[in-house]
C-alpha positions in Angstrom: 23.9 10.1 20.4 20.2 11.1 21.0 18.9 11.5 17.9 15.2 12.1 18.7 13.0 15.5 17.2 9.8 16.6 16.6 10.2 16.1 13.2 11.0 12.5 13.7 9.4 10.3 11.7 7.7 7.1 13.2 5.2 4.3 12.5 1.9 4.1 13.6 0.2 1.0 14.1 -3.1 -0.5 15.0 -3.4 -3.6 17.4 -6.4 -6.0 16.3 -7.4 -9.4 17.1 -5.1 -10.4 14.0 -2.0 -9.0 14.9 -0.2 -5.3 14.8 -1.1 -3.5 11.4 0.5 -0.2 9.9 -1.5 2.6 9.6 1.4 4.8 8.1 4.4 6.6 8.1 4.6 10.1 9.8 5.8 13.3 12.1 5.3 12.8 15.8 3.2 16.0 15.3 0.6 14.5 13.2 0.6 11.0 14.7 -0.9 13.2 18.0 -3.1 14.7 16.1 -5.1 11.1 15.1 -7.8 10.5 17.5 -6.6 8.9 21.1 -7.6 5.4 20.3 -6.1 2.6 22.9 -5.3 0.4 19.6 -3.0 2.9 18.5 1.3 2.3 19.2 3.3 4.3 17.6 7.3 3.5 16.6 10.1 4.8 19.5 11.2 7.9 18.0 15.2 7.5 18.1 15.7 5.3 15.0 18.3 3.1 16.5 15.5 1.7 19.1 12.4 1.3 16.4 15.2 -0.5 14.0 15.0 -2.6 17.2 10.7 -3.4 17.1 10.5 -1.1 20.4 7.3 0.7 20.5 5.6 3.6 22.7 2.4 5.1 24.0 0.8 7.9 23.0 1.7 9.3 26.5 5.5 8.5 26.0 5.1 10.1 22.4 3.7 13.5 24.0 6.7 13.1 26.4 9.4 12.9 23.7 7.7 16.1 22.2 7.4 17.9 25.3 11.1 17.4 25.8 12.8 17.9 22.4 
């Protein structure tokens, strides 16, 4: 079952030196609308996969809203 929306909520994160931190919880909508930063990974949106530690690029985000 895909399961993915726009609406989907995911993670965003910031890679540093120290390790992956959370920035927070939101839509795929407003995690493109932060600034394109290379630190920033973001959650996969199907919630089977990011139970599962899998994250994306901003590119593969924009895909999964282009195509839902």
């Amino acid at each position: 079952m895909h399961t993915t929306r726009p609406e989907s909520i995911i993670e965003v994160s910031v890679d540093s030196a120290s390790g992956r931190r959370a920035l927070g919880i939101m839509s795929m909508r407003q995690a493109l609308d932060l600034p394109d930063l290379l630190r920033f990974t973001y959650t996969h949106p199907d919630p089977l996969k990011a139970a599962e530690g899998v994250v994306v690029s901003r590119e593969e985000l924009q895909t999964f809203l282009t195509c839902h």
